[in-house]
N, C-alpha and C positions, 0 to 999 in steps of 0.2 A: 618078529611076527609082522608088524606092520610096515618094514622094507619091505620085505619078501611080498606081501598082501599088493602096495604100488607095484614092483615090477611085474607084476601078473598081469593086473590091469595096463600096464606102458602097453605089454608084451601083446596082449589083446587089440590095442588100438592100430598098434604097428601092424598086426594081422588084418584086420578090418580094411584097413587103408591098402596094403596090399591087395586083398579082394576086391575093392573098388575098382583099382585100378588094373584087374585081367578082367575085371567084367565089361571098360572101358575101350580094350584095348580092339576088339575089331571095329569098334565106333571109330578111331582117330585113324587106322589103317583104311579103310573104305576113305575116310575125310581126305586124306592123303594124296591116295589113286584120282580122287575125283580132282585134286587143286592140280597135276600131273598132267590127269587127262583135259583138264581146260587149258592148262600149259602148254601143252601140245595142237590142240586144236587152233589157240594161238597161232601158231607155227603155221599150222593149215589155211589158216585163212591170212596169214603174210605170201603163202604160195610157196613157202619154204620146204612142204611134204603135201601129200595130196588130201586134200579135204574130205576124201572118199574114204580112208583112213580113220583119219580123226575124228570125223562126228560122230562114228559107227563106236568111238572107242571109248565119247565120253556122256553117249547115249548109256552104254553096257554100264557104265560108274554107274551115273544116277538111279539107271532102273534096280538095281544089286542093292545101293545103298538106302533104296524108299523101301523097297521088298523086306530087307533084313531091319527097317524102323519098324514095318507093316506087322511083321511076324514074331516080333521080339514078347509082347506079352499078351498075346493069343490064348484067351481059354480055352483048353481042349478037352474041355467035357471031364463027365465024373467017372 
């Protein structure tokens, strides 16, 4: 009884930690794109691709990844 009683509990935690971690997972994808899109702009501003490009691309990261901070725990009424 009380093996069985732990592994429900392990079973639980390992669940838990899971969920954390898909609740995480457009947080570290957005973080991602944006280290990318600075990466790239890099590039734009060595003159290596055009700057006209890249600002435009690591504008669109930031503004995606404050909007999707901005909206994440939004009260939406009763």
């Amino acid at each position: 009884m009380i093996i069985s009683f732990v592994n429900i509990i392990e079973t639980r935690s390992l669940l838990d930690k899971g969920a954390v971690f898909m609740k995480n997972v457009p947080v570290i994808l957005m973080f991602l794109f944006i280290i990318f899109a600075f990466l790239f702009n890099l590039l734009g501003l060595m003159h290596l691709v055009s700057i006209f490009i890249t600002s435009p691309i690591l504008f669109i990261a930031l503004l995606i990844f404050i909007g999707y901070l901005n909206n994440r725990n939004r009260f939406k009424g009763f």
